[in-house]
C-alpha positions in Angstrom: 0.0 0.0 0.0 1.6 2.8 -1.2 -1.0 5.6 -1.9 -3.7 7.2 0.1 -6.8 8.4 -1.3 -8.3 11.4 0.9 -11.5 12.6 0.1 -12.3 16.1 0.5 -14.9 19.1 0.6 -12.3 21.6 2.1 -13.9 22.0 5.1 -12.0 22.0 8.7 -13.2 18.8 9.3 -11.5 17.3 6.1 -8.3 19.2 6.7 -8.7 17.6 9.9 -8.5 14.3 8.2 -5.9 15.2 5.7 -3.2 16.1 8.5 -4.4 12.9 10.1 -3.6 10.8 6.7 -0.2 12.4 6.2 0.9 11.7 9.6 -0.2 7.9 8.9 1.3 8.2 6.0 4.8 9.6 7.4 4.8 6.3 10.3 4.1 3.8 7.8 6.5 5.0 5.1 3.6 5.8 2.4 4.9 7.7 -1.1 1.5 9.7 -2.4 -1.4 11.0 -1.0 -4.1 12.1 -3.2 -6.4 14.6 -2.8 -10.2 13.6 -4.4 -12.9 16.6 -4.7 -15.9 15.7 -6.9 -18.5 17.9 -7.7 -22.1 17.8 -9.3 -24.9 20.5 -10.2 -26.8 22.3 -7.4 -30.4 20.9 -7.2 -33.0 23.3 -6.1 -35.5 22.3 -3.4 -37.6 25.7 -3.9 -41.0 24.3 -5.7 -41.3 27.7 -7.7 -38.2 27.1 -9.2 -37.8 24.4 -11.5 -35.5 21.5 -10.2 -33.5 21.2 -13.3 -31.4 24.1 -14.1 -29.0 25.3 -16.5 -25.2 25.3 -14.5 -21.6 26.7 -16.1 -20.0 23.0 -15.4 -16.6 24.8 -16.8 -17.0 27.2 -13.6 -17.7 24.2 -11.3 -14.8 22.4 -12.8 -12.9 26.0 -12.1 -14.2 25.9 -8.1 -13.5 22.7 -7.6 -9.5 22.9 -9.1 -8.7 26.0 -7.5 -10.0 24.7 -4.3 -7.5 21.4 -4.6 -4.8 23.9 -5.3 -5.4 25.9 -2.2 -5.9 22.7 -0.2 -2.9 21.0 -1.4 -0.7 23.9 -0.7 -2.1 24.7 2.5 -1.6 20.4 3.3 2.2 20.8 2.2 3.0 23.8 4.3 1.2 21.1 7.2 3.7 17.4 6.0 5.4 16.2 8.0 9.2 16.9 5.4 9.5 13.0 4.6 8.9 13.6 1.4 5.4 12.4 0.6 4.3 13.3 -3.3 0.9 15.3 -3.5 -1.4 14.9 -6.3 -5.0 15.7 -6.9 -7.8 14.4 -8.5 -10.9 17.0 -9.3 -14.0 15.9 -11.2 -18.0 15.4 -12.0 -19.4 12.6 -10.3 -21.0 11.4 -7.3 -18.9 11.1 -4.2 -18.8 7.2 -3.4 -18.8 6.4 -7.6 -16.4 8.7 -7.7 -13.8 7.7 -4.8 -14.5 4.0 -5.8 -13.1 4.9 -9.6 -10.4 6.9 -8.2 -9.5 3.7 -6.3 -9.3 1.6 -9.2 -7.5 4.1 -11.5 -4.5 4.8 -9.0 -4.2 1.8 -7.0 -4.9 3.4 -3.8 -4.8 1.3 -1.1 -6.5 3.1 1.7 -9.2 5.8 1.7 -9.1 8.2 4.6 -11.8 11.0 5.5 -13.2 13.0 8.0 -16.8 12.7 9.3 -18.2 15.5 11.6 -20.5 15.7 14.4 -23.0 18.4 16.1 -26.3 19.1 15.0 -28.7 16.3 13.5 -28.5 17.7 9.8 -24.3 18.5 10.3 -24.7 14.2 11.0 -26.9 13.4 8.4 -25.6 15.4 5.8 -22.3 15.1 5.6 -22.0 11.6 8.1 -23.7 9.9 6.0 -21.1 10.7 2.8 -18.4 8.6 5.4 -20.5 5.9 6.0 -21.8 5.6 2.3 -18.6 5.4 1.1 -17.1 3.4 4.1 -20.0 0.7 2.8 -19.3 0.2 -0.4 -15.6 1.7 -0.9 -13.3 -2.3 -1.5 -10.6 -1.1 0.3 -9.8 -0.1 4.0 -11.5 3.2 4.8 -10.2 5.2 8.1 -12.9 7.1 9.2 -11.6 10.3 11.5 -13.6 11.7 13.8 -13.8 16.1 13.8 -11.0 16.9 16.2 -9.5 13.9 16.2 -5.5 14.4 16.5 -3.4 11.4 15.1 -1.9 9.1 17.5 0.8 6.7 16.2 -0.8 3.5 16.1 0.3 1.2 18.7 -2.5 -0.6 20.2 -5.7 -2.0 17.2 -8.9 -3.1 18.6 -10.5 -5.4 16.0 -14.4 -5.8 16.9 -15.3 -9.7 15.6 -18.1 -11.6 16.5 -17.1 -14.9 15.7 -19.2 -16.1 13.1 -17.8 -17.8 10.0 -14.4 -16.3 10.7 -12.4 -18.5 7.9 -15.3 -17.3 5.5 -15.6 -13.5 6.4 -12.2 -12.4 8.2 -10.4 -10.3 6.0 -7.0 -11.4 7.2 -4.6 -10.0 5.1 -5.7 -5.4 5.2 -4.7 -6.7 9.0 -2.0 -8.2 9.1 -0.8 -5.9 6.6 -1.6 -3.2 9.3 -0.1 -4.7 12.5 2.7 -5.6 10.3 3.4 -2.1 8.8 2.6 -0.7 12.8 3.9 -3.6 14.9 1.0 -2.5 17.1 -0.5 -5.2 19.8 -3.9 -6.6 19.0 -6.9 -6.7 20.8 -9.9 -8.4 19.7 -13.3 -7.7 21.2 -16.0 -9.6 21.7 -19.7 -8.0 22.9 -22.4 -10.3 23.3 -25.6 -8.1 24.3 -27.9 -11.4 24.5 -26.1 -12.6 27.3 -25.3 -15.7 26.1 -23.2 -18.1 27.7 -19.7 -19.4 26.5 -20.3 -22.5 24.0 -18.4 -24.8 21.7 -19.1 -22.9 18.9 -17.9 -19.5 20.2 -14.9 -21.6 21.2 -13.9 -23.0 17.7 -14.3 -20.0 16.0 -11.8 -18.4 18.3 -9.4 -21.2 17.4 -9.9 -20.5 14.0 -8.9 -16.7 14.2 -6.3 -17.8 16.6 -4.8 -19.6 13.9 -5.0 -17.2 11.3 -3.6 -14.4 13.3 -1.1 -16.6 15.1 2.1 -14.8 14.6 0.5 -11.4 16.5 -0.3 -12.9 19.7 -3.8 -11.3 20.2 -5.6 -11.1 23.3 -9.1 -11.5 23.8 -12.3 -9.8 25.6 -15.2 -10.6 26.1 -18.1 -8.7 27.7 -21.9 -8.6 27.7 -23.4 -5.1 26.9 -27.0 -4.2 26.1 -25.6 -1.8 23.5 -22.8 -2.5 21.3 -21.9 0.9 20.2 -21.7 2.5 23.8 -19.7 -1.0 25.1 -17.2 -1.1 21.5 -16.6 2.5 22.8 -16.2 2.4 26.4 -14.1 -0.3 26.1 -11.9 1.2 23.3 -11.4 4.7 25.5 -10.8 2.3 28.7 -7.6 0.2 26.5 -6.4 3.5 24.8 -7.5 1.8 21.3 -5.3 4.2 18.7 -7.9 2.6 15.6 -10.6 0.2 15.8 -11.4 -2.3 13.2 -15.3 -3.0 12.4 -15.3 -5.9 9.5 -19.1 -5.4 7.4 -21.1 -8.6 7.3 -23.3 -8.5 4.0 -26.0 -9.6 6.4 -25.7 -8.7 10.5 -24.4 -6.3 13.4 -22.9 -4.1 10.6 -26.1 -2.7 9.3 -27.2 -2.0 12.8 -23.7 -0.2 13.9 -24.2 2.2 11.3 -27.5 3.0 11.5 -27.8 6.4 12.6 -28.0 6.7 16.6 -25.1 3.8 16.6 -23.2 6.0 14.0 -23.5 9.1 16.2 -22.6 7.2 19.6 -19.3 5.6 17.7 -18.1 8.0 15.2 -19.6 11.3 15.8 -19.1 11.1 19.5 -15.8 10.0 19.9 -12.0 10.6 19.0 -11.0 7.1 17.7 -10.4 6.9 14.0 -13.0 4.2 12.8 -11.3 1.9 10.5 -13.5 0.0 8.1 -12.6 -3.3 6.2 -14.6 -5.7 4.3 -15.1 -9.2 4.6 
């Protein structure tokens, strides 16, 4: 992984993010970070005014360059001197379309961005761009949270809740990370039915034992009612630098990012959110 693909809207929260991915970047000896701003035609919601209008997509296209150019050099005055390259990719199209082309044309093997919490639209508006692309982006996503200062990663709390591990783990994105880090791994286990310890719980933990062998991980387990507020809890309690949710194409991932788990995990706390599918 030697590129970085950081979405942006040139807001404080994104520049947030972008520091964030540079200082990653700097630790884990990554060459290019590129900047991603797409844009699209305004769409009126007034009822007088008819919903399709004629736009100057040349003076978009101007807006959106000239705000890459100012972000860019306003990011290099903020790098950290290692000597990452900057580039910058500016054009029509939806935001998750877009990222996911971007990914594919340049090889990019993370995508970092900024989501930002407050009010209920601030969340729904622009949370719900990081969660929509976080959901359907193929490669790692870091989600960082508004204010969120980068902390060299040291200590990864991967959330797993042992069902068809050899089937659904995405082994490699981690031991790619805890190699490029040498961080200590701590996998978390929240059962909020309360149920009790069995044989099956027990070989799927042999099974992810197995696979992640070499990193020596150490295992929790606790009950909690509510997975968001126990994942966090425990994450602020362990000093968690990242935490790792894996998407299950049916299961607890549709519920964590639903929108009052979003805001208890992502909006209302400063631990980068890193996403990885199965």
């Amino acid at each position: 992984m030697n590129t970085i693909l950081v979405p942006t809207d040139f807001s404080p929260t994104a520049k947030n993010a972008a520091v964030y991915a540079m200082q990653l970047a700097a630790d884990l000896g990554v060459g290019k970070i590129i900047f991603y701003h797409s844009y699209q035609a305004p769409v009126s919601i007034d009822p007088v005014v008819p919903a399709v209008q004629l736009f100057d997509i040349d003076s978009l296209k101007e807006a959106s360059e000239e705000g890459l150019r100012h972000f860019m050099n306003e990011m290099a005055a903020a790098a950290p001197g290692n000597g990452i390259v900057f580039d910058s990719i500016s054009e029509y199209n939806m935001l998750t379309d877009g990222i996911n082309d971007a990914v594919e044309r340049t090889g990019a093997g993370w995508v970092v961005m900024g989501i930002t919490g407050g009010g209920a639209l601030e969340e729904t508006l622009i949370g719900s761009n990081a969660v929509n692309v976080a959901k359907q982006t193929p490669v790692p996503v870091i989600i960082v949270p508004a204010g969120a200062a980068y902390k060299k990663i040291t200590r990864i709390l991967l959330a797993c809740d042992f069902k068809k591990v050899l089937d659904t783990m995405p082994v490699q994105p981690i031991r790619n990370l805890l190699n490029d880090t040498g961080a200590k791994l701590m996998v978390l286990h929240i059962d909020s039915a309360h149920r009790d310890y069995n044989s099956e719980l027990a070989g799927e933990i042999q099974v992810l034992d197995a696979l992640l062998k070499d990193y020596y991980p150490e295992y929790h387990f606790i009950d909690h009612d509510d997975f968001t507020e126990g994942m966090n809890a425990f994450a602020l309690e362990h000093q968690a630098d990242i935490i790792i949710t894996i998407p299950k194409k049916h299961g607890w991932f549709e519920g964590l990012f639903r929108r009052s788990h979003t805001r208890k995990l992502a909006f209302h706390t400063s631990i980068p959110l890193m996403v990885i599918h199965e």
